[in-house]
C-alpha positions in Angstrom: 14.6 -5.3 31.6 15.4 -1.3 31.5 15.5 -0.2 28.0 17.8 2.6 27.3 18.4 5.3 24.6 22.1 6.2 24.9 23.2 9.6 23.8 26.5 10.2 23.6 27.5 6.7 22.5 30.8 6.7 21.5 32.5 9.5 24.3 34.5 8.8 27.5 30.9 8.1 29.5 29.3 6.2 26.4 32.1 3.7 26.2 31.4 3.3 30.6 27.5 3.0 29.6 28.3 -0.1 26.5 30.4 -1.8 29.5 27.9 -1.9 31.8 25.5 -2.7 29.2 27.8 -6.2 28.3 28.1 -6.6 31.8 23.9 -7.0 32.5 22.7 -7.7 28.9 19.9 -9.2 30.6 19.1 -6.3 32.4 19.8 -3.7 30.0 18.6 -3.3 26.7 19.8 -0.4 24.3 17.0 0.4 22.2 18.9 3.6 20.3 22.6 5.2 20.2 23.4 9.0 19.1 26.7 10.7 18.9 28.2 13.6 17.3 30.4 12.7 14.9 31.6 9.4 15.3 29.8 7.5 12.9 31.9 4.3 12.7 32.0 3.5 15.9 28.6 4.4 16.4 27.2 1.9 14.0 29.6 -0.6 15.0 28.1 -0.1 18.8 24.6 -0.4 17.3 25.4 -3.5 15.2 27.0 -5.4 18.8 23.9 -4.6 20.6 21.3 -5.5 18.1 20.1 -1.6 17.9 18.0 -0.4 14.9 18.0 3.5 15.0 20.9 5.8 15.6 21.4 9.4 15.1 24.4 11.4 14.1 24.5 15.6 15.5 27.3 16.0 12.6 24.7 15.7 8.8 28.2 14.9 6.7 28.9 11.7 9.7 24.8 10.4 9.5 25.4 10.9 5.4 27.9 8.3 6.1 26.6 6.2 8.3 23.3 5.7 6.0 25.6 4.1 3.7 26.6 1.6 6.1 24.3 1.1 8.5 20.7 -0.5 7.6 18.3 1.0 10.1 17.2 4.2 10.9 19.5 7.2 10.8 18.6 10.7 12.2 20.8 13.6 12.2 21.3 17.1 14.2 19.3 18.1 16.7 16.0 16.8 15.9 17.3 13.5 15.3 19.0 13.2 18.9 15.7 14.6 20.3 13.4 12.2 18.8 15.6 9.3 20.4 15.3 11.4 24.0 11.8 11.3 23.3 11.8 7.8 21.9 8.3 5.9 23.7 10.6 2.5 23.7 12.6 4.2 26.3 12.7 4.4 30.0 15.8 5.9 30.4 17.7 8.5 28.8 21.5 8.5 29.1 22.5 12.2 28.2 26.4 11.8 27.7 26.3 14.7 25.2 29.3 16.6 25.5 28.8 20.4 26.4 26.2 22.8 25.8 24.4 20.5 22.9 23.2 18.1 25.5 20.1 20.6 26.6 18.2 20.0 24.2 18.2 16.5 24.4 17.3 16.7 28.5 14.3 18.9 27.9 13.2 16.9 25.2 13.5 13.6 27.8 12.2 15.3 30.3 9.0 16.9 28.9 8.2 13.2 27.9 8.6 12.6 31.4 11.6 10.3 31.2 14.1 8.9 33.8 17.1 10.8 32.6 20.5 9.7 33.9 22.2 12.6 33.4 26.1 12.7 32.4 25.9 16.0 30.6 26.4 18.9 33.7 26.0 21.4 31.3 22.2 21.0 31.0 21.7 21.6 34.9 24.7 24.5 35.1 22.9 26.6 32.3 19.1 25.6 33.0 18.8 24.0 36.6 16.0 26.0 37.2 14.2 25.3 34.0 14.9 21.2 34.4 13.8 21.4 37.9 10.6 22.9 36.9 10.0 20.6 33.6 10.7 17.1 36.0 8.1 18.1 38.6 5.3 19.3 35.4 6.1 15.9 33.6 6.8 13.4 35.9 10.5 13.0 34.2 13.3 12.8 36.4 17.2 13.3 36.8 19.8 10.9 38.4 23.0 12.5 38.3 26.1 10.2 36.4 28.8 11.9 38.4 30.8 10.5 41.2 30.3 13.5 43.5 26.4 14.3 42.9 26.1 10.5 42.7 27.8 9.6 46.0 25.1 12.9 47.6 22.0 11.4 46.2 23.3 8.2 48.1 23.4 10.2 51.4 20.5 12.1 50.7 18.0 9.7 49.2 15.4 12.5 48.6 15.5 13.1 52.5 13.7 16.6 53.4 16.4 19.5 52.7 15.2 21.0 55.9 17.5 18.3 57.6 20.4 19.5 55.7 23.2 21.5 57.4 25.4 21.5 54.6 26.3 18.9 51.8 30.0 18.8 50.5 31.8 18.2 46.8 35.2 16.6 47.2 37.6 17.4 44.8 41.2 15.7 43.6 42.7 19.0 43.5 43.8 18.2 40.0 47.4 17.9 38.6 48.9 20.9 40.0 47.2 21.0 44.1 51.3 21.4 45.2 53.0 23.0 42.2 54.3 26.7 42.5 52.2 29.2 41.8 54.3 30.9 40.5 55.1 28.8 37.2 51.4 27.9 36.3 51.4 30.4 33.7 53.7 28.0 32.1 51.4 24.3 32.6 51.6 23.0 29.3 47.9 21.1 28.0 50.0 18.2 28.1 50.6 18.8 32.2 47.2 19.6 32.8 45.6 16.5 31.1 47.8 14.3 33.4 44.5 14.2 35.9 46.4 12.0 39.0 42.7 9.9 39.4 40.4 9.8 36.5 40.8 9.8 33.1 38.3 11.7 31.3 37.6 14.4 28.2 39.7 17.2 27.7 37.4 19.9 28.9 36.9 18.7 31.7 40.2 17.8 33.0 41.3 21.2 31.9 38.6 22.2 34.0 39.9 20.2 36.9 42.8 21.9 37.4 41.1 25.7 37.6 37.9 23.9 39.5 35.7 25.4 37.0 34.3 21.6 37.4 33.9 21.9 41.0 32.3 25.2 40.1 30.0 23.9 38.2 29.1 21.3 40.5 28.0 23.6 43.5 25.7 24.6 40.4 24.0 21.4 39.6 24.3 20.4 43.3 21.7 23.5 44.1 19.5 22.5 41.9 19.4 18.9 42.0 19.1 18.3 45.3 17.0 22.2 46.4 20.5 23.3 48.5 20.9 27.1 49.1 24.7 27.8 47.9 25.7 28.8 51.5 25.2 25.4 52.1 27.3 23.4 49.6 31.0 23.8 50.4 33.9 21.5 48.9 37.1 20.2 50.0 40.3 18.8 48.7 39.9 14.9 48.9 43.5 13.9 46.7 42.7 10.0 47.0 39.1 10.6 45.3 37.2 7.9 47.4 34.7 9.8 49.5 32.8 11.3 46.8 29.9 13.1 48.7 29.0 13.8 52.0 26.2 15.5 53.9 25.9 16.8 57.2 22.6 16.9 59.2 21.1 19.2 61.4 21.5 16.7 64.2 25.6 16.6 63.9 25.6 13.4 62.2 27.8 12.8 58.9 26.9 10.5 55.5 29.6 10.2 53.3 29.7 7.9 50.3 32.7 6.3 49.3 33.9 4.3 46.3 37.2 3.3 44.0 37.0 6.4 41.3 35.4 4.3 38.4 33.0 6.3 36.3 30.9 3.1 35.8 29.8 3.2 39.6 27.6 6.2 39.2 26.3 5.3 35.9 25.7 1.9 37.0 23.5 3.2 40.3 21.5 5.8 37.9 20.8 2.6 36.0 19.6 0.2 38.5 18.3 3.4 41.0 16.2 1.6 43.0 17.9 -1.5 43.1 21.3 -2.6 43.6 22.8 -5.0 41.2 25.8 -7.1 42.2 28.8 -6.2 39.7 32.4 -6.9 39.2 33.5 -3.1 39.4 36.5 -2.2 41.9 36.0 -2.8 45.4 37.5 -0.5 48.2 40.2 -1.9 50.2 40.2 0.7 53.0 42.9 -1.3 54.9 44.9 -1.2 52.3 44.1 2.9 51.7 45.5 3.5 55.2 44.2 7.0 55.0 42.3 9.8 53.4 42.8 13.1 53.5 40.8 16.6 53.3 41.9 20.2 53.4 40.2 23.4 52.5 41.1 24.8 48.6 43.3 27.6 48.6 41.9 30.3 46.3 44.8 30.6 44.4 44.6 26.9 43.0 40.7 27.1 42.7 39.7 30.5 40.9 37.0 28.4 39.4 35.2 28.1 43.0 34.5 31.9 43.1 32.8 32.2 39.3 30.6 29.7 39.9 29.3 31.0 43.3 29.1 34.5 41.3 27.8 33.1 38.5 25.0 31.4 40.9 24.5 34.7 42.9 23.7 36.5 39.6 21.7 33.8 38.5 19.2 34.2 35.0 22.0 33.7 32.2 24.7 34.0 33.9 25.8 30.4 35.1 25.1 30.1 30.4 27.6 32.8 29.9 30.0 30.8 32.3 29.8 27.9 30.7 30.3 29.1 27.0 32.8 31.4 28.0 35.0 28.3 29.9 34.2 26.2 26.6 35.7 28.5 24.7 38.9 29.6 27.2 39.3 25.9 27.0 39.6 25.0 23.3 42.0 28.2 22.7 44.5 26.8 25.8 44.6 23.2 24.4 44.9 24.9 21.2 48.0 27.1 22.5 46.2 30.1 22.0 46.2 31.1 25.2 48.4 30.5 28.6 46.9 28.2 31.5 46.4 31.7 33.6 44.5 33.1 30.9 41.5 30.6 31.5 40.2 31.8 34.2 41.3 35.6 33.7 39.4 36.0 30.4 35.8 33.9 31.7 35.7 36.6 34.3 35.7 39.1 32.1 32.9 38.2 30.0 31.4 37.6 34.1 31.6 40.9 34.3 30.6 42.3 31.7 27.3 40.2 31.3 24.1 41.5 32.3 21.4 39.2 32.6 18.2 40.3 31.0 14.4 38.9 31.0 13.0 35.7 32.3 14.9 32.1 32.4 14.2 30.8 28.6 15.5 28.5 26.1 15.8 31.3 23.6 18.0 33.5 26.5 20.4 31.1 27.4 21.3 30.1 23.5 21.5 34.0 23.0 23.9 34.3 26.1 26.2 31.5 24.9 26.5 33.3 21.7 27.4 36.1 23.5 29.9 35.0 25.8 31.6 33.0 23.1 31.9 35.7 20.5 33.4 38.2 23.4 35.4 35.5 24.8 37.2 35.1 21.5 37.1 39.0 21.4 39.3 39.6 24.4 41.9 36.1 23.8 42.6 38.1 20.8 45.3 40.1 22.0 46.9 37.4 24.2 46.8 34.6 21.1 48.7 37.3 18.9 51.4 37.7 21.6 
């Protein structure tokens, strides 16, 4: 029986995590649930699983749920963190949506938990730091992601010196054959029609610039120890190879699967074992074919700050982050057009200068930063 604190309970991920939970209640036990603001469904996830403490980021929505809910209720950070850090625990779902979710990893982390880790942020602003807190502590990260899932599958902690390059697939997004030239028109309603998965707002959005993918050559260097020059991606529109690496030798892994979010969250789960589900099966006769081709800058500006972002390193993959979090609330806002996105994070790219050592205390002063001047230069666009 694996007994897991789920964090981010009643998201796009946590509803994926309470499936799977239904699906092996006698494998899984959820010994804690914490969300953001969601308190009713929260404590009416807790109440179907039999769970006696919760925690609410939001105070007013854990004010609430104490009124409701009999067992223990914690609220903002701390009270996330002390389920992260909860001893009853062997695994920590982070499903945390954006930058909030650090916090939470270090916490599991430094107690030297098995993290399954749907929150990318943590790793895109503090690989470096998580890498080095797993080793100290004995925790560990298992990536929830289809792509960094489907490489741990190929890679299966084999030496990195055998690695000639790994590879991200991406859909391409909503727009991989729409002119150019009228993208500075895509609605937020166009750009959250994802053609393969459905998933939060962010990061759809960010599916169609490949900020995403961006961020995943990010996590992908430090999760698995890959220089950059050896992470590439490639447009894969039917979303079933998912990873694959190349060895030294010439051979090729790949990984492929139905794009079901439960997959990779199901194999953090069980990592070692495999357990025997009722998810999708592939039907490759059926597929007929699958497709690759190389991005075209133009549809994937997102590529090219993340690798700059990474070259810079320090606080610079923070500022990215923020400054994308931000870009993305003001487009599905209307604040700002589509071709803005992109146009304003490199700004604040550009004009960042990372200073002093990796730290907690840097990164949270960068993403300050980068939002404040992010909303500084979408000023005179959102007036227009």
């Amino acid at each position: 029986m694996i007994r897991v604190a789920l964090l981010g309970a009643t998201g796009s991920i946590g509803a994926s995590a309470l499936a799977i939970a239904r699906e092996f209640r006698d494998r899984i036990r959820l010994v804690s649930l914490a969300a953001g603001s969601k308190d009713e469904a929260l404590v009416a996830a807790a109440e179907e699983f039999g769970v006696s403490r919760i925690a609410l980021g939001d105070p007013a929505a854990a004010s609430r749920a104490r009124r409701s809910f009999r067992g223990e209720v914690g609220e903002g950070i701390p009270g996330v963190d002390a389920l992260a850090s909860d001893p009853e625990a062997d695994v920590v779902v982070n499903a945390l949506v954006g930058s909030a979710g650090l916090d939470a990893t270090v916490t599991a982390l430094r107690s030297g938990k098995r993290v399954a880790l749907a929150n990318k942020e943590s790793v895109v602003v503090a690989g470096e730091l998580l890498a080095a807190l797993a080793e100290r502590h004995g925790g560990r990260i298992l990536p929830v992601d289809s792509e960094h899932g489907g490489l741990h599958q190929c890679l299966l902690e084999r030496d990195p010196a055998s690695v000639r390059r790994v590879i991200l697939t991406a859909s391409g997004g909503p727009f991989l054959r729409r002119d150019l030239a009228t993208l500075g028109r895509a609605t937020p309603e166009e750009v959250l029609r994802h053609p393969t998965w459905s998933m939060g707002a962010r990061i759809t959005v960010d599916s169609a610039t490949l900020v995403n993918k961006g961020f995943e050559i990010i996590e992908a260097r430090w999760l698995f120890g890959i220089e950059p020059a050896r992470i590439e991606v490639l447009i894969h529109p039917q979303s079933i190879a998912h990873g694959l690496v190349e060895f030294i030798d010439g051979s090729v892994i790949a990984q492929l699967s139905c794009p079901d979010m439960r997959l990779p969250l199901l194999y953090a789960l069980s990592f070692p074992e495999r357990w025997e589900s009722s998810l999708p099966r592939l039907d490759l006769a059926r597929l007929g074919s699958l497709e690759f081709e190389t991005p075209e800058p133009a549809r994937s500006p997102g590529l090219a700050l993340a690798r700059r972002a990474l070259e810079r390193g320090g606080t610079t993959p923070a500022v990215l982050n923020a400054a994308d979090e931000e870009a993305v609330r003001l487009f599905l806002q209307g604040s700002i057009g589509f071709t803005d996105l992109t146009r304003l994070v490199d700004e604040v790219l550009e004009e960042h200068v990372p200073a002093g050592p990796l730290s907690l205390e840097s990164i949270a002063a960068a993403d300050r930063w980068a939002r404040a001047r992010l909303a500084d230069l979408a000023a005179p666009r959102a007036r227009r």
